[in-house]
C-alpha positions in Angstrom: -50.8 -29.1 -21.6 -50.4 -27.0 -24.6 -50.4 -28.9 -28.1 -47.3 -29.9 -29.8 -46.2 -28.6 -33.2 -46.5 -32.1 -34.6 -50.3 -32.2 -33.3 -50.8 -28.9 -34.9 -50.1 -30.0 -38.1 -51.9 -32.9 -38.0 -55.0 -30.8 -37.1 -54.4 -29.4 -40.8 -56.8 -30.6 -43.1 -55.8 -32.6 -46.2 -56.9 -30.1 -49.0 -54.7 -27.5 -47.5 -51.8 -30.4 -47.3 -52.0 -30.8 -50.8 -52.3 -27.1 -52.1 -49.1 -26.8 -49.8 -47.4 -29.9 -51.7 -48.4 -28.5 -55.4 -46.7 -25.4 -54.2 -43.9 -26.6 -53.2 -43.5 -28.8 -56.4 -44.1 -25.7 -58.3 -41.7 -23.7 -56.7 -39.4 -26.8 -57.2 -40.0 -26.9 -60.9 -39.5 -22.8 -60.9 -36.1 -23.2 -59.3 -34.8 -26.0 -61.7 -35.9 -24.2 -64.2 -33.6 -21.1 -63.1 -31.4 -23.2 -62.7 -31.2 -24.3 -66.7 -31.4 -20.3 -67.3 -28.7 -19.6 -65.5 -26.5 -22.7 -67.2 -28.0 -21.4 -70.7 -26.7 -17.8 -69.8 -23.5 -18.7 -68.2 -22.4 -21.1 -71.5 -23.7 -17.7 -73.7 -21.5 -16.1 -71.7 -18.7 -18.4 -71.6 -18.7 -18.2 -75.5 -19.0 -14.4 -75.4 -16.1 -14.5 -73.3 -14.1 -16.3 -75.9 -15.2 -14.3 -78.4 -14.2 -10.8 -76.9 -11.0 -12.7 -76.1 -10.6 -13.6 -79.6 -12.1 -10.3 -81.0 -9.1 -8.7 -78.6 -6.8 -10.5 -80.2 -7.2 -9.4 -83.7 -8.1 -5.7 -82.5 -4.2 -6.3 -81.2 -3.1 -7.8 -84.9 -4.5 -5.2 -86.4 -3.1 -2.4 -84.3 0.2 -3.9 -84.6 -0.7 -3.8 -88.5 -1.7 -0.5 -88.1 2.0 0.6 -86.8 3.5 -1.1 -89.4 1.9 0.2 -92.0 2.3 4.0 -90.6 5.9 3.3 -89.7 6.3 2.6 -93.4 4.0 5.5 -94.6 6.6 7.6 -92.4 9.4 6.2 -93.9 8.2 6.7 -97.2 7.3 10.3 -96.7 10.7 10.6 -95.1 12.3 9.6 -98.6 9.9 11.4 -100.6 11.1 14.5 -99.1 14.9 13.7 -99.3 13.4 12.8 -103.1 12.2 16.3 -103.1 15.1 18.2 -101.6 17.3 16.3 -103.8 15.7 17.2 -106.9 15.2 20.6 -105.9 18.8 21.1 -104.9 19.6 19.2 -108.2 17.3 22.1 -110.3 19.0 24.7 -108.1 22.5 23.6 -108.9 21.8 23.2 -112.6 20.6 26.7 -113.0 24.1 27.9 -111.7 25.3 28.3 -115.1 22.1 30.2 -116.4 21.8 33.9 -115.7 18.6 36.3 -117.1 19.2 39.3 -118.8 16.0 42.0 -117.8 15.4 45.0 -120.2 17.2 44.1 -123.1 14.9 45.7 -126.5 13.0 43.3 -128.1 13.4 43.0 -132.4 12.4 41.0 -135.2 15.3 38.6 -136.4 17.6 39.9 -133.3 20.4 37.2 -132.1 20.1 37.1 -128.7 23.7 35.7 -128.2 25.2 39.1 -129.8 22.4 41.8 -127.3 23.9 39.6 -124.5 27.9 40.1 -125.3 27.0 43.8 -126.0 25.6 44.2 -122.7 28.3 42.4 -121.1 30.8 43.9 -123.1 29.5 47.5 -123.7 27.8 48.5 -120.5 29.7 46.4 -117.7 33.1 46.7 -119.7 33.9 43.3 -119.1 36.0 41.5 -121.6 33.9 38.8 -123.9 37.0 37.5 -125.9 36.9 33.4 -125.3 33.4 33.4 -123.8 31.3 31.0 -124.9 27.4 30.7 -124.3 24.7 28.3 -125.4 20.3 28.1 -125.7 20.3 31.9 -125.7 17.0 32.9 -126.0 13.7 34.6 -124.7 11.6 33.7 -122.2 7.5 33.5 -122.4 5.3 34.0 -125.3 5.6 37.2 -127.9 4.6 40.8 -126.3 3.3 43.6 -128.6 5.9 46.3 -129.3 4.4 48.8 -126.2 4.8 45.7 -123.7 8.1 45.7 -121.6 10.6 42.9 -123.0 11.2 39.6 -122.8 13.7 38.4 -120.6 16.6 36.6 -121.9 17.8 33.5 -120.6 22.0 32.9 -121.2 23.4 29.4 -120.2 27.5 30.2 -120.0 29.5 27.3 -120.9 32.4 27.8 -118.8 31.1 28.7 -114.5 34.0 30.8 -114.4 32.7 33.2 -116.9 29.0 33.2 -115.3 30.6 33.7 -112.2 32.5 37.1 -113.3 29.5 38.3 -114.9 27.1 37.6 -111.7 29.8 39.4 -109.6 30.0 42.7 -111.6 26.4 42.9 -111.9 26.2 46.2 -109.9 27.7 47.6 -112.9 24.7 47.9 -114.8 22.7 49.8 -111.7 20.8 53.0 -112.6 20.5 51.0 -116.0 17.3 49.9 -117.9 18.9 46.4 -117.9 19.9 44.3 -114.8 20.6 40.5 -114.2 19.5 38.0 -111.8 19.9 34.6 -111.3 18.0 31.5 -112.4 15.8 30.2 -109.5 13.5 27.5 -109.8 9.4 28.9 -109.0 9.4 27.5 -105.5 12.7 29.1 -104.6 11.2 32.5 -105.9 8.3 32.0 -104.1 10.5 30.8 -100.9 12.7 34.3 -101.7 9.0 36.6 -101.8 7.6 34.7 -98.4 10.1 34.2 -96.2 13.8 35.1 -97.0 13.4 38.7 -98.5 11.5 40.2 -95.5 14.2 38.3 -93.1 16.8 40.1 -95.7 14.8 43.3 -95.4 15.2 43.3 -91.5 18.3 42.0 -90.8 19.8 45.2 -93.7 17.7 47.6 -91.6 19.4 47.1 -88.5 23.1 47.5 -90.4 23.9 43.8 -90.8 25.3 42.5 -94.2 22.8 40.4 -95.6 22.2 39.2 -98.7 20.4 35.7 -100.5 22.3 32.8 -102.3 19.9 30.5 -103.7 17.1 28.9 -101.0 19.9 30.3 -98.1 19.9 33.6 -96.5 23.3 34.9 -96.0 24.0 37.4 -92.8 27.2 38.2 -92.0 28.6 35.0 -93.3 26.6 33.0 -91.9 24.6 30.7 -93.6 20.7 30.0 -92.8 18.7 27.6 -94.4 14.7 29.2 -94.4 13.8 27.1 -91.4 16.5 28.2 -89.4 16.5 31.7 -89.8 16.2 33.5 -86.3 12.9 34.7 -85.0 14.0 38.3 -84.7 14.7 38.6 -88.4 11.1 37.0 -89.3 9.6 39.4 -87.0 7.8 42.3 -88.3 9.5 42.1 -91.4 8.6 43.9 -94.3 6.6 42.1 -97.6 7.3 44.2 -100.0 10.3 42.0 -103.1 13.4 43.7 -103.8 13.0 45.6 -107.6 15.0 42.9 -109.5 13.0 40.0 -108.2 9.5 41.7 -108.8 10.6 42.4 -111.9 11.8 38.6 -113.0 8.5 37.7 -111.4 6.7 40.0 -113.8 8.7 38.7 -117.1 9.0 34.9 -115.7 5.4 34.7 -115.2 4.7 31.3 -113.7 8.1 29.9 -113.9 7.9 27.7 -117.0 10.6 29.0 -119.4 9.5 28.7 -123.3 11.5 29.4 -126.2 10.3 31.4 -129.1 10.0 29.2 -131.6 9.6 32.2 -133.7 13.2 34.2 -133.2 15.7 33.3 -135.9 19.6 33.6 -135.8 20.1 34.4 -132.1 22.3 31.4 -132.2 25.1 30.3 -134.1 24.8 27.1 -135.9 24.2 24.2 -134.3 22.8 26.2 -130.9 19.7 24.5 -131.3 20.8 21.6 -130.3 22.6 22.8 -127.5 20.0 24.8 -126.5 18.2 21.9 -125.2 20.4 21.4 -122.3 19.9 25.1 -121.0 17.8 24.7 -117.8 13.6 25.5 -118.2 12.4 27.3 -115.2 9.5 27.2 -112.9 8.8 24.2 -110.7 9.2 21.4 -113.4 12.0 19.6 -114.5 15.5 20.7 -115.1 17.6 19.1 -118.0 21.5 19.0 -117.3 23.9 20.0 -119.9 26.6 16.9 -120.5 29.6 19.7 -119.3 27.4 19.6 -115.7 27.7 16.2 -115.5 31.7 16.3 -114.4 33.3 17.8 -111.2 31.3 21.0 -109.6 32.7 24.2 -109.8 
């Protein structure tokens, strides 16, 4: 009869018994020993876990931060652009008393007050009886004698009497002297960019056109610069109209100075009114009290 398993292993010797017994025990120790690993690891990663999970949760608090503070950032911009409209339309409107006299000759000791009325009164025929004007004066620093002149700044008193002067302007064309109207330095430079070329176009293809203040006008119909139709940005020329490139030229870079130099442009007592004529160019407008009231 063949041998059994059991007499098999008995016919093992004893040395190879015990090497198989230190094996197993060493395998055994190997084992438990994973088996700590693997506990170490898994509490590692248990706390790893609860720290993503807590890291996640401030990544969240601070996203929702985040929002909050860009939601306010866009609020505030929001305001400080109404802030900026509002001023600028505020600067606008207080410049609709002032008009600027270009061409008038330049002399020593000359009264600005009295070269205004005689323009108004001896070229455009336009009766000056009753009409009142205050901080007459030039504009920009001293030119030499060859240099073309100054331009002269007029606030009028009453808005009826701007008003009639502005409207008979065309009076004075083929002239050395012309008027324009008091803009602040980003509405001039709004006027050269955008709404001259669109004025340029829309005239060249028979429309009625024309500019009041930061608006283009075309055939009654009012356009604030980022509404003005595409087909009257298109291709349209870059080239200013004369009377702008001239104020430009005399304005310089907005800021309206007085002469400290001129004597008796004004009547008495001017001087003090003259502080509430508007200064030009991008900076700060001060009101006169008479603006304060009801518009015109």
């Amino acid at each position: 009869m063949a041998a059994t398993r059991g007499e098999e292993l008995v016919k093992i010797p004893r040395k190879e018994w015990e090497a198989i017994v230190d094996r197993l025990q060493c395998l055994e120790t190997r084992v438990k020993q994973l088996e700590s690993n693997l506990d170490t690891v898994s509490g590692e990663v248990s706390k790893h876990h609860v720290d993503n999970v807590e890291f996640v949760k401030s990544m969240e608090f601070t996203q929702e931060n985040v929002d909050e503070l860009t939601c306010r950032m866009e609020s505030q911009e929001k305001e400080q652009e109404n802030t900026g409209k509002w001023l600028s339309d505020l600067e606008l409107y207080g410049r609709r008393w002032n008009l600027l006299f270009h061409g008038v000759q330049e002399t020593e000791q000359e009264n600005c007050t009295k070269k205004v009325l005689d323009v108004i009164g001896g070229e455009m025929k336009l009766d000056t009886r009753g009409m009142r004007m205050c901080g007459v004066h030039r504009l920009g620093k001293p030119r030499n004698r060859s240099g073309k002149p100054r331009p002269i700044i007029a606030r009028f008193t009453c808005r009826a009497d701007r008003d009639q002067v502005w409207k008979n302007k065309t009076k004075l064309k083929n002239k050395p002297v012309f008027i324009s109207d008091d803009v602040p330095y980003n509405v001039r430079e709004l006027r050269k960019r955008k709404l001259v070329p669109a004025l340029k176009r829309a005239k060249s293809k028979g429309k009625r056109a024309t500019i009041v203040g930061d608006r283009l006008v075309i055939e009654g119909e009012s356009f604030a610069h980022w509404r003005i139709p595409s087909k009257w940005l298109q291709d349209a020329p870059e080239a200013e109209p004369e009377n702008i490139q001239r104020s430009q030229e005399t304005v310089g870079n907005g800021q309206h100075q007085r002469d400290k130099s001129q004597k008796g442009n004004n009547t008495p007592g001017s001087s003090d009114q003259s502080q509430h004529a508007t200064r030009g160019g991008g900076g700060r407008t001060l009101r006169p009290r008479s603006s304060r009231g009801k518009r015109n």
